[in-house]
N, C-alpha and C positions, 0 to 999 in steps of 0.2 A: 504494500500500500504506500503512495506517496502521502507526505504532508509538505506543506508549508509552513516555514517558523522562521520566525525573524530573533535575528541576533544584536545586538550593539557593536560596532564597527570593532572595538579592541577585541569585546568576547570573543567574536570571532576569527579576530588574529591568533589571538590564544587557539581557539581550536585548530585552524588548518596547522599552527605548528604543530603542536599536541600530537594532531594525527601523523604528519611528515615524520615527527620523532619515532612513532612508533611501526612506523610503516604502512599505515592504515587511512580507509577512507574515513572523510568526513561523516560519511551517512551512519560509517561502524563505530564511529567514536559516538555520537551521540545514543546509537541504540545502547551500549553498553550502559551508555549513564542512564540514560533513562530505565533500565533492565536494574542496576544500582539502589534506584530511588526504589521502584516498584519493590524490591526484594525487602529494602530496609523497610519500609510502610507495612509489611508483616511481621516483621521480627524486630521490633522495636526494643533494645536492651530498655531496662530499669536501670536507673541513675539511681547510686547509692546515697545517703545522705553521711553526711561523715559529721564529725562534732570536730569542734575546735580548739585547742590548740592540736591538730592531728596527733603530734610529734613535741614533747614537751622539753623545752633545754635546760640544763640542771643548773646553770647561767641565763638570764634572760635578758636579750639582745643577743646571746649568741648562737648558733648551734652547727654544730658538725656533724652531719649525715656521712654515716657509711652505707654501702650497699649491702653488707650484712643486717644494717638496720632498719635497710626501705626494703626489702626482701622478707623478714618476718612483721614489719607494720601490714604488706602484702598479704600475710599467709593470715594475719588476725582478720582482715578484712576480710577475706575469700571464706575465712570459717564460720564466719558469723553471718555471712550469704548461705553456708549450708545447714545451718540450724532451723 
């Protein structure tokens, strides 16, 4: 089926590269996004609500994040989604 859809001059600068980048038509870049949209509008994640201070520093003004420590704030969050 064709449509007709209008773009704003730059969007659509952005897409013909977009597409050139990827080796692909204009018409396949937009199906994809629109196939994108469609798919997300069903499976819409849940936003979690988080409290504040996430991450509390034992100095205040400062704090030093390790990835050992955003890794298990991670694993608190994820278990508390499985309860």
């Amino acid at each position: 089926m064709k449509a007709t859809i209008e773009f704003d001059d730059d969007l659509y600068r952005q897409l013909k590269t977009a597409a050139a980048q990827r080796g692909a038509k204009i018409k396949e870049l937009v199906a994809e996004g629109v196939r994108l949209v469609l798919r997300g509008a069903d499976t819409q994640t849940k936003s979690r609500r988080i409290k504040l201070p996430a991450v509390k520093s034992r100095k205040p003004g400062t704090l030093r994040l390790t990835n050992k420590m955003i890794a298990e704030y991670e694993a608190d969050l994820d278990s508390e989604d499985g309860e």
